[in-house]
C-alpha positions in Angstrom: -35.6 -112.4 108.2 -33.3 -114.0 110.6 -29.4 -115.5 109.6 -28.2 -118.7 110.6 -24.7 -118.7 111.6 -22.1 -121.8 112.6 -19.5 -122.0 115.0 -17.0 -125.1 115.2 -16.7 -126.5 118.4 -13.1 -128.4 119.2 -13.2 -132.0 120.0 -11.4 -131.2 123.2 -14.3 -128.7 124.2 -16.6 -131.6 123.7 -14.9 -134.2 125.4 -14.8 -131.7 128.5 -18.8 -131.0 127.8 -19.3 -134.9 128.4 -16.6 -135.4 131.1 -18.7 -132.4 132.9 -22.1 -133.8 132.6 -23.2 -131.5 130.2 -24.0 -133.5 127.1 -28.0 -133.4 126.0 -28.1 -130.2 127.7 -30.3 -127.7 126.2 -28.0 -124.4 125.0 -29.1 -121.5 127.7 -25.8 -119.2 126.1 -22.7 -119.3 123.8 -19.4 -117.4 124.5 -17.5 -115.6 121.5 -13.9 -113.5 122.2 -11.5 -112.1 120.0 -9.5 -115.3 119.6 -9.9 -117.9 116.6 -11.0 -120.2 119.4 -14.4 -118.7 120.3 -14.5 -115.6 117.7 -16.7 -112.7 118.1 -20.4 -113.0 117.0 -20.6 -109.4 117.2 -18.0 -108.9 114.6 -19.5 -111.9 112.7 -23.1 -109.4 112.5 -24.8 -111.5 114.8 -28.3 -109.8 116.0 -31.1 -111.5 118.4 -33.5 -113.3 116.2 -31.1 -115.1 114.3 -29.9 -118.5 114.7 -26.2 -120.3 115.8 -25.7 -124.0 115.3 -22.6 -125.4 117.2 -20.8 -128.2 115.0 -18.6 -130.4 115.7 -16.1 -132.8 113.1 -16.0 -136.5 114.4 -13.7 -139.3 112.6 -14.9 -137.5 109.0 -18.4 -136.8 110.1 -20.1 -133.5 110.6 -22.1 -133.1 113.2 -25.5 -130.6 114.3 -24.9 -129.8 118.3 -27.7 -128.2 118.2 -29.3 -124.9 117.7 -29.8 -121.6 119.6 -31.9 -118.5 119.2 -30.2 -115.1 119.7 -32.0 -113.3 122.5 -29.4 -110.7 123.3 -25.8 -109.9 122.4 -24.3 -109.0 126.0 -20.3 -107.0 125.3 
């Protein structure tokens, strides 16, 4: 059975999504490092199969970015 996992994405990294055309985009690939900013799925247990959701918090809203299937894991 696959996990669903969520990863908080900054307002700033939105706004620069927009500003760069890529807003109602479908998700092709997420990025993960070792930094608080974009941490690791692979430490997080992520495997392909299970799901990410990107969020974002808005003037006291939560809000569903979307939704991505894990194909691969690439290091």
């Amino acid at each position: 059975m696959p996990n669903s996992y969520t990863t908080l994405w900054t307002n700033g990294l939105c706004r620069e999504l927009e500003r760069s055309g890529y807003a109602g985009q479908r998700l092709t690939m997420l990025f993960g490092g070792p930094h608080q900013s974009l941490p690791s799925f692979q430490r997080a247990g992520v495997q392909p199969g299970d799901r990410i959701y990107p969020v974002r918090v808005h003037r006291t809203r939560l809000h569903v970015l979307g939704m991505l299937e894990v194909a691969r894991i690439v290091p």
